[in-house]
C-alpha positions in Angstrom: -45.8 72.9 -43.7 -45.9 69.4 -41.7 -44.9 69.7 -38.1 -43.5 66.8 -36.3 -43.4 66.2 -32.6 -39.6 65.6 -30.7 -39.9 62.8 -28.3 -39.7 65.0 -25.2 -43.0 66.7 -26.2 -44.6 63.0 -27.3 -43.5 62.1 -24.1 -45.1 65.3 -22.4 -48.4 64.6 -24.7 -48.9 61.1 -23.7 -48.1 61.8 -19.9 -50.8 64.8 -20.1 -53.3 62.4 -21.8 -52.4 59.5 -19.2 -53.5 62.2 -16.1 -56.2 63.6 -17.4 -58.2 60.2 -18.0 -56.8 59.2 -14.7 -58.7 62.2 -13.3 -61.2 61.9 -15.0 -62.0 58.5 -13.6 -61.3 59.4 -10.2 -63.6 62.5 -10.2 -66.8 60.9 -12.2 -66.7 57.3 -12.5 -69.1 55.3 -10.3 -67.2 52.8 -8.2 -66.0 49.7 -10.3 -66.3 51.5 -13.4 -63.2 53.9 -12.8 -60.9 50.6 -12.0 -62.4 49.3 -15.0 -61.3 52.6 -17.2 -58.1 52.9 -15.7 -57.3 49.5 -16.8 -58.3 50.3 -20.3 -56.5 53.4 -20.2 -53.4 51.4 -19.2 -52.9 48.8 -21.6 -55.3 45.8 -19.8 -52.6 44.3 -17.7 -53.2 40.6 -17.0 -53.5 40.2 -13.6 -54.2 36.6 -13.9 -51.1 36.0 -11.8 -52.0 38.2 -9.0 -55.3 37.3 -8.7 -54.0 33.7 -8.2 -52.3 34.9 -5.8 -55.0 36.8 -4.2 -52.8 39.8 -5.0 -55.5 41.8 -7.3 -57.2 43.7 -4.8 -53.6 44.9 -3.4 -52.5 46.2 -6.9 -55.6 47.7 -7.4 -55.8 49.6 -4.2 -55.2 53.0 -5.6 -56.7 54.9 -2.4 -55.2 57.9 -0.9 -53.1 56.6 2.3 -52.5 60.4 3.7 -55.4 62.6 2.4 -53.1 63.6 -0.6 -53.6 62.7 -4.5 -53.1 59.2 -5.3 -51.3 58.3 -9.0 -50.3 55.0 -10.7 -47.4 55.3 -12.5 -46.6 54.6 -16.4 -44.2 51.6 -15.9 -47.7 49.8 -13.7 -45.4 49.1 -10.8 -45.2 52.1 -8.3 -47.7 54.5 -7.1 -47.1 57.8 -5.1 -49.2 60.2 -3.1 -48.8 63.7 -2.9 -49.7 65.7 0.0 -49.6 69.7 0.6 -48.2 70.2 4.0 -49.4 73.4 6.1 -47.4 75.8 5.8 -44.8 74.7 3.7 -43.9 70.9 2.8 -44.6 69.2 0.0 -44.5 65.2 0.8 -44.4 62.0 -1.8 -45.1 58.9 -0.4 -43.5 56.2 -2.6 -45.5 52.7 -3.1 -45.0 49.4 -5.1 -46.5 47.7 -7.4 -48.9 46.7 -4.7 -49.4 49.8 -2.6 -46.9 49.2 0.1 -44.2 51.8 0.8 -41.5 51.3 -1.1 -38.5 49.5 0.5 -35.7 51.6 1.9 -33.0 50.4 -0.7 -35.1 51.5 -3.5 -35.7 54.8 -2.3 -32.1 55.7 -2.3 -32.5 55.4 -5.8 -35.7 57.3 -6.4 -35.4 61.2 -7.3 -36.9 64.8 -8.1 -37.9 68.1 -8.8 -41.1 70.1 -7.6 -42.2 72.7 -9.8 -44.6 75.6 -9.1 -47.6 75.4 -11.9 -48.7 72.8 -14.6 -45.4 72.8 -16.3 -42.1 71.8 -15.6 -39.8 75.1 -15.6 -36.0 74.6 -14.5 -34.6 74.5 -11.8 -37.4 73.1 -9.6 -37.3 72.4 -5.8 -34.8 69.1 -5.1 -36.5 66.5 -3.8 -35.1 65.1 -0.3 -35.0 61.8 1.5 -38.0 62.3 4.7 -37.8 61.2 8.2 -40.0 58.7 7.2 -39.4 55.6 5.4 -40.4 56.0 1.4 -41.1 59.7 1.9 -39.2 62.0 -0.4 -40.1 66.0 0.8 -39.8 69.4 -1.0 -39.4 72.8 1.4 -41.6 75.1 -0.6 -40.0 78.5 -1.3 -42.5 80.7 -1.2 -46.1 81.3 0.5 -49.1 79.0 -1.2 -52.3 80.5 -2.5 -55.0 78.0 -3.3 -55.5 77.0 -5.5 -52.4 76.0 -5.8 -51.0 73.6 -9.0 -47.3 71.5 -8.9 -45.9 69.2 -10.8 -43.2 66.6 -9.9 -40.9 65.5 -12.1 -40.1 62.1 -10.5 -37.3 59.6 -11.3 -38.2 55.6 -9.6 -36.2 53.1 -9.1 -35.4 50.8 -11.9 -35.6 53.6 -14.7 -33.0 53.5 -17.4 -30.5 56.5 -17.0 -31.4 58.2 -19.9 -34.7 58.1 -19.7 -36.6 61.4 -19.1 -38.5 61.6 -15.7 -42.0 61.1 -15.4 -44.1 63.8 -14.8 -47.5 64.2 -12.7 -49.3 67.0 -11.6 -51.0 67.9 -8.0 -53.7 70.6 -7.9 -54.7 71.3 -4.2 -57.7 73.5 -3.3 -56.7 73.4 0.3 -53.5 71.4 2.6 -53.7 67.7 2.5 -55.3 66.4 5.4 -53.9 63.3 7.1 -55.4 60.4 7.6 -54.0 57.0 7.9 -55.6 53.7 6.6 -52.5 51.4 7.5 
């Protein structure tokens, strides 16, 4: 008997695949090599235009801002950072396509849910606007032991109503300490 995937769980796959060799490259890759994966793993984007521009270091600056985990997401435009807040918030920082925070506008339109664990189960922790620009914040509800996995089920501006969320996942070993390269 042939068993055929729904497109939710394809989706789920190809989102698991997508993090993995993202971590992958960001835990073992010398320097250089792991932009060099990630852009294989992503589909080779010409950047022809930004480096033109002088705009390919800037897309490709895919550093932790706040001493959280740093992701690119599947549509190549925005990027988000995850921190672990002692003792109990959970903070996304929102970027663009060139690893700016995301303008105030479009953040009204951003959305999600924090889940405890590697998978999504309902309802998940509503995602709120924070007192910072392109900050969206979760109150966790209940006490953190390291270490500790979540996974965000994010919607960004720009994606088509129907379409499903996309999905990342943030193991911590300890809080997120903050640091600031702005």
């Amino acid at each position: 008997m042939t068993r055929t995937m729904d497109s939710k769980q394809l989706f789920f796959v190809l989102t698991l695949a997508t993090l993995m060799a993202l971590v992958s490259c960001q835990q073992g890759a010398p320097e250089g090599e792991a932009e060099m994966e990630h852009s294989q793993e992503m589909g080779d984007m010409d950047h022809s235009e930004d480096e033109a521009l002088g705009h390919e270091t800037a897309h490709r600056e895919h550093d932790p801002k706040h001493g959280g985990i740093f992701f690119m997401a599947l549509d190549e435009i925005h990027h988000l950072e995850g921190t672990l807040i002692d003792p109990d918030t959970f903070r996304v920082y929102v970027y663009d396509d060139h690893s700016m925070p995301l303008a105030q506008e479009k953040m009204g339109e951003a959305s999600g849910t924090l889940h405890w664990g590697e998978f999504p189960d309902p309802p998940g922790i509503p995602l709120e606007m924070g007192s910072e620009e392109a900050i969206l914040e979760a109150k966790l509800d209940r006490e953190v032991e390291f270490p500790v996995a979540l996974t965000l089920m994010v919607r960004f501006p720009g994606m088509e109503a129907d379409s499903d969320p996309e999905l990342f996942t943030f193991v911590f070993d300890e809080y997120s300490e903050m640091a600031s390269h702005e």
